[in-house]
C-alpha positions in Angstrom: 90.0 55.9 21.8 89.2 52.4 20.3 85.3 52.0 20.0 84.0 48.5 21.0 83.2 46.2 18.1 79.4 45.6 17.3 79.5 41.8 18.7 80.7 43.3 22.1 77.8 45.6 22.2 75.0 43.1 20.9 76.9 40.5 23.5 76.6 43.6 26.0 73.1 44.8 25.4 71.2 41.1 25.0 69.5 40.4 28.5 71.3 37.3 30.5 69.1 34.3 29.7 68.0 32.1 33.0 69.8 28.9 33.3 67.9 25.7 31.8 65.3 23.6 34.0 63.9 27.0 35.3 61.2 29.0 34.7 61.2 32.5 33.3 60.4 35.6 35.8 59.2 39.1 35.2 61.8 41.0 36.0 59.9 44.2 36.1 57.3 42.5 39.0 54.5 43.3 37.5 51.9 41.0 37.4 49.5 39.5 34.0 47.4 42.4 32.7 44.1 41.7 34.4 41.3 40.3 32.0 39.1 43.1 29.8 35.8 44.3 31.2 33.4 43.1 28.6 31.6 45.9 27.1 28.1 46.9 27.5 26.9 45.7 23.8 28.8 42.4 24.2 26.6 41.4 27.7 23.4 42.4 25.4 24.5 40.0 23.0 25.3 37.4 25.1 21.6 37.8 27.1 20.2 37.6 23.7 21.9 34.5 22.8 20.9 32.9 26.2 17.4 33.6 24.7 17.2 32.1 21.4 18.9 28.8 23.1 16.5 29.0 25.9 13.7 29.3 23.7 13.8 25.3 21.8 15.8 24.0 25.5 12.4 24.9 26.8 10.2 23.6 24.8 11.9 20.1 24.9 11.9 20.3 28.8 7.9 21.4 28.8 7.0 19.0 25.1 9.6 16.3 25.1 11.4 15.4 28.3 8.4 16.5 30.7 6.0 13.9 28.8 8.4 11.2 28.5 9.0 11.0 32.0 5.7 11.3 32.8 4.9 9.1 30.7 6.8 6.0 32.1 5.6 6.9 35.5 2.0 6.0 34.1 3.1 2.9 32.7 3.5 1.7 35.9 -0.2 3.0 37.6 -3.6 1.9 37.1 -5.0 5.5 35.6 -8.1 6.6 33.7 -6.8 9.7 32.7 -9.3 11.3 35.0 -9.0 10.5 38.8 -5.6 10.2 40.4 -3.5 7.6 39.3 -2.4 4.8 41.8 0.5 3.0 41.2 0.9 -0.8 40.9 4.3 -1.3 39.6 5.0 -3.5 36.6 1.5 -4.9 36.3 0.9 -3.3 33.1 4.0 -4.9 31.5 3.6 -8.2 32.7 -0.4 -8.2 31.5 1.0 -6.7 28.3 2.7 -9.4 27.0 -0.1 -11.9 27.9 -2.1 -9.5 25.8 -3.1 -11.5 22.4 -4.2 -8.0 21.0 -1.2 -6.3 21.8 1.1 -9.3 20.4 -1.0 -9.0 17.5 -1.0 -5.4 16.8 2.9 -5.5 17.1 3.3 -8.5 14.3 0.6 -6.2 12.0 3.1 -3.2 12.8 6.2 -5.2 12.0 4.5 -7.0 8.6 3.3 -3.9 7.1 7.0 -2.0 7.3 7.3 -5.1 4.5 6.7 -2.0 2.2 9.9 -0.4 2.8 12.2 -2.5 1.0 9.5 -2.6 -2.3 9.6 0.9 -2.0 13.0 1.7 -1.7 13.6 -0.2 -4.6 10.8 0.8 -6.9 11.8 4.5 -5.9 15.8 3.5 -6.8 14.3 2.2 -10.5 12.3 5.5 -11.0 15.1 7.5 -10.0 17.5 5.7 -12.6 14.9 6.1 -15.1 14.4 10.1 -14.2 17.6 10.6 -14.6 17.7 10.3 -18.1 17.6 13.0 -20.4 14.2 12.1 -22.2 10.9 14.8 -22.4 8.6 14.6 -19.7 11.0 14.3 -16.4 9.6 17.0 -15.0 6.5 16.1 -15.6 6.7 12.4 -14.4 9.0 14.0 -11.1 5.8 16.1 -9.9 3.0 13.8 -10.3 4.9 11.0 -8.3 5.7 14.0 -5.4 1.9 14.9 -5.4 1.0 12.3 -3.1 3.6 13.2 -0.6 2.0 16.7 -0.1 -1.3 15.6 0.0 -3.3 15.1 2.7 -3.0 11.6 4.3 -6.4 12.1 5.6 -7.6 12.5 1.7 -5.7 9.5 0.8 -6.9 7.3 3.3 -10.6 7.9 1.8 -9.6 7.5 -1.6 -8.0 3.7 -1.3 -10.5 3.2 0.7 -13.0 3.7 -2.3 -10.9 2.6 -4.8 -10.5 -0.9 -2.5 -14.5 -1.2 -1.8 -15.1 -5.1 -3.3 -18.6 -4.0 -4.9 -17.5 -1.0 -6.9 -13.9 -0.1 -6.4 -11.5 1.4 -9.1 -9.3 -1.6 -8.2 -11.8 -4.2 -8.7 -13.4 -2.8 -12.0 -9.4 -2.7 -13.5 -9.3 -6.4 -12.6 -12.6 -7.5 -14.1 -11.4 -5.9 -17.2 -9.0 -8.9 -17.2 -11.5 -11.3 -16.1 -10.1 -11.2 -12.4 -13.0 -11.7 -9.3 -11.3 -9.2 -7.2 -11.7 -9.3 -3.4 -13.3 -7.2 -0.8 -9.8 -6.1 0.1 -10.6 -4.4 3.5 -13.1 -6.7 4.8 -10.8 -10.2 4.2 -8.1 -11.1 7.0 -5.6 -12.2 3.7 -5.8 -9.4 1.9 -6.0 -6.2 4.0 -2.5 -5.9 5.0 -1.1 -6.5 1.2 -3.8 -3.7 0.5 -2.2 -1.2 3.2 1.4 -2.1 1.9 0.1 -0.9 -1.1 -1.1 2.3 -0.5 1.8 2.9 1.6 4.4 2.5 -0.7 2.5 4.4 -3.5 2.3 7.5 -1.0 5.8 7.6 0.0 7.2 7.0 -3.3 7.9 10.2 -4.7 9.6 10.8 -1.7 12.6 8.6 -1.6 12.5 8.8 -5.7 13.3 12.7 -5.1 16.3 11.8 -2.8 17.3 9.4 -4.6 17.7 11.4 -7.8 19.3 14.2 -5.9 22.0 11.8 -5.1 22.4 10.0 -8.2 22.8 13.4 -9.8 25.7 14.4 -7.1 27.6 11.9 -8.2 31.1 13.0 -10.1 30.7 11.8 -14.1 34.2 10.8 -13.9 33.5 7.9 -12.0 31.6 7.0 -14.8 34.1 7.5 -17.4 37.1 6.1 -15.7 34.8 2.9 -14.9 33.8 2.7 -18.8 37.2 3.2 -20.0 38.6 0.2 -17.4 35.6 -1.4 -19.5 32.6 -1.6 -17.0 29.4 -1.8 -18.4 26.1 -0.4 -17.1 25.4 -2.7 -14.2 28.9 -3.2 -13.0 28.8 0.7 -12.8 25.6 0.6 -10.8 26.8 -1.6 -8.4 30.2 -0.6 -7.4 29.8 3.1 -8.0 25.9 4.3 -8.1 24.7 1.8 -5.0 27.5 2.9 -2.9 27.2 6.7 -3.8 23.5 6.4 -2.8 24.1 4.4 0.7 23.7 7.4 2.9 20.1 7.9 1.6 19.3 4.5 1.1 20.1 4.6 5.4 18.4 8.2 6.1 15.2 6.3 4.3 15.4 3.4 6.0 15.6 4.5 9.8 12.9 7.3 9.0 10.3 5.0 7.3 11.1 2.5 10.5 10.2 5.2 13.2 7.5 6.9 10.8 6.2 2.8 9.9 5.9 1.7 13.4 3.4 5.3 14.0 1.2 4.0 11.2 -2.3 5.0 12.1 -4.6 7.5 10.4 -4.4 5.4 7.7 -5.8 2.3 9.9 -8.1 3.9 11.7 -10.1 5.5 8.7 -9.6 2.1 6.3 -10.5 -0.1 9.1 -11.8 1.6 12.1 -12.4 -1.8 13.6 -8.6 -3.2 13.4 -9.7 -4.8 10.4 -11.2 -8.6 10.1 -10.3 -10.7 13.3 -7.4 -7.6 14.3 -5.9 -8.1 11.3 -5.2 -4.2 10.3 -4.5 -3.1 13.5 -1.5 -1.7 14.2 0.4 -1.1 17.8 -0.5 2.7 17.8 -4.0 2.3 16.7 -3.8 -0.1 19.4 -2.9 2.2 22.1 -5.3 5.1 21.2 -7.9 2.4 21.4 -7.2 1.6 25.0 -6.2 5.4 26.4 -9.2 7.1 24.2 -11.4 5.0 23.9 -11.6 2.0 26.7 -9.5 5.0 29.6 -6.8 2.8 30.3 -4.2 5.4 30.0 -1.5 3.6 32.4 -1.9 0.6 30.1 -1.3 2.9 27.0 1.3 4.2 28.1 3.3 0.9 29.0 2.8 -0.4 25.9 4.3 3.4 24.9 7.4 3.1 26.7 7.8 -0.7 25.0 7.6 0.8 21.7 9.6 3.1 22.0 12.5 1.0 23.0 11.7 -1.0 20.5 12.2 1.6 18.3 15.3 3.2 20.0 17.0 -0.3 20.2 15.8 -1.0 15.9 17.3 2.0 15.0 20.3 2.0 17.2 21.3 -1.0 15.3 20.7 0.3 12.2 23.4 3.2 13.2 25.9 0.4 13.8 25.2 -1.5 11.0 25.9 1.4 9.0 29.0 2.6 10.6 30.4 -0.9 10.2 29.5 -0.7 6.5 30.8 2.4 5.7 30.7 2.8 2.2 33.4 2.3 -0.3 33.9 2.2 -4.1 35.3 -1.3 -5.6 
C-alpha cells in the first residue's frame, strides 16, 4: 500500500486559509480571554501612588492655583484686607498706570536687572580663569560661593555699612586714592549703580559655579581638532566654548529675570524709604508698601497680576528666542 508523500500530508494537515479582503474568525467560538483581576498588592500600590501625586497636586491647588485666582479677583475690588471686599471692576488698573509711583518703581525694577549681563559676563571670565590648572582654585571657587549661602538679610546690612558716605569701607578705599566718594544711598545718581553692585557681587559665585561645570563638560577633542585646523584661543572660545555654555547662559538669564523683578529685602533694608525722590524703589517693594503698609490690598494685587504677565510674557520670549537659536558649533 503506497504511503502518501510528506507534501501531501503537510498540504493535507495545514488549516484552509480565508480568502483575501476578509477578516479572520475563531473557529473554535470562543471569545478573547477576559482581562486579569488585578491582584490585591497591585491595588495597594496603585492607592499609594494616587497618594504621593496627590500630595504636591494639592498643595498647588491650596498654595499656587487657589492664590492666583484669588488673587486677580482682588485686583479688581476696592479691599483693605480686613472688611469684605467690593468689587469695582478695572479701576485699579486704569489708576495704576496713572500712577507716577508705580511707573517709577517699574523703570527702577527694569534698570537694576542692568546687572545681569555684567554679571554673567564677569562670572564667564572667572569661570575661564578657574578652569585652569593653577594652586588655589578651590580656594578662589568657595570664597566667591560664600555669598550665595549667606544670608541676604546679613548682606543687605553689610553694603549698607560699607556704602555709609561718612565712614564706609567703600569711601575710605577711595580716599586712599584721593577720591571724595558719595553718600551712595542717600544720592538719586548713585543708589541704583550701588544696588547693581551688590547684586552682581552676591550672585556671582553662582553662575561662575555653572558656568565652570559646563565648561568642564565640554569634550577636549573639540579642542584639539579646532587647534589642529589651526584655531587659536579665542576663535576656540567663540565657536566652541560660547555655544557649549548657551544652555546655562539661558537657564541664568530667565532665573535672574523672574528672581530680578522680586528684588526686595535688599531695598527695603538699604532704603526703607524707596530711596532719594523713589529712586531705589522697586515694583515689589512697591506693592508691599500699598497692601502692608497703606491696606490697599485690591490695588496690590493689580499691580500683582501686571507683573506677573510681565514676567510671563519676558520670559516666554526668551523661550522663543532660544529655541530659534538653537545652538550650533561653526
Amino acid at each position: 500500500m503506497a504511503h502518501p508523500s510528506a507534501e501531501t500530508r503537510a498540504r493535507t494537515a495545514a488549516p484552509a486559509t480565508a480568502p483575501a479582503g476578509t477578516k479572520p474568525t475563531d473557529t473554535a467560538g470562543t471569545t478573547p480571554p477576559a482581562r486579569p483581576r488585578r491582584s490585591r498588592l497591585h491595588r495597594r500600590e496603585h492607592r499609594v501612588a494616587l497618594a504621593f501625586v496627590a500630595v504636591p497636586l494639592v498643595g498647588f491647588l491650596l498654595f499656587t492655583l487657589y492664590p492666583l485666582a484669588y488673587s486677580i479677583y482682588a485686583s479688581m475690588t476696592s479691599w483693605n484686607g480686613l472688611s469684605d471686599p467690593q468689587f469695582i471692576g478695572l479701576d485699579n488698573f486704569t489708576r495704576m498706570f496713572g500712577d507716577p509711583y508705580f511707573l517709577k518703581s517699574l523703570y527702577n525694577t527694569f534698570f537694576l536687572m542692568i546687572g545681569i549681563p555684567i554679571g554673567l559676563v564677569l562670572a564667564l571670565t572667572l569661570a575661564l580663569a578657574l578652569n585652569r590648572k593653577m594652586a588655589g582654585t578651590t580656594f578662589f571657587r568657595t570664597v566667591y560661593y560664600i555669598p550665595v549661602i549667606s544670608s541676604l538679610a546679613a548682606i543687605a546690612i553689610l553694603w549698607q555699612w560699607a556704602y555709609n558716605g561718612d565712614f564706609g569701607l567703600v569711601n575710605q578705599v577711595l580716599a586712599i586714592f584721593g577720591i571724595d566718594g558719595p553718600n551712595w544711598l542717600m544720592d538719586k545718581d548713585t543708589v541704583k549703580p550701588a544696588l547693581i553692585i551688590m547684586a552682581v557681587w552676591k550672585g556671582l559665585g553662582y553662575s561662575m559655579l555653572l558656568y565652570l561645570a559646563a565648561i568642564q563638560s565640554v569634550p577636549r577633542s573639540l579642542y584639539e581638532a579646532a587647534a589642529l585646523d589651526g584655531a587659536n584661543a579665542f576663535q576656540q572660545f567663540r565657536s566652541i566654548t560660547l555655544p557649549m555654555v548657551r544652555p546655562v547662559t539661558f537657564f541664568l538669564v530667565v532665573t535672574s529675570v523672574i528672581a530680578g523683578s522680586q528684588i526686595f529685602i535688599e531695598i527695603n533694608i538699604m532704603t526703607p524709604t524707596g530711596g532719594p525722590e523713589f529712586s531705589s524703589a522697586t515694583i515689589v517693594w512697591y506693592i508691599w508698601q500699598k497692601a502692608f503698609e497703606n491696606l490697599q490690598m485690591g490695588y496690590a494685587s493689580a499691580m500683582s497680576v501686571v507683573l506677573g504677565l510681565i514676567v510671563f510674557v519676558i520670559t516666554a520670549i526668551q523661550f522663543r528666542v532660544n529655541a530659534r537659536n538653537s545652538f550650533s558649533i561653526d
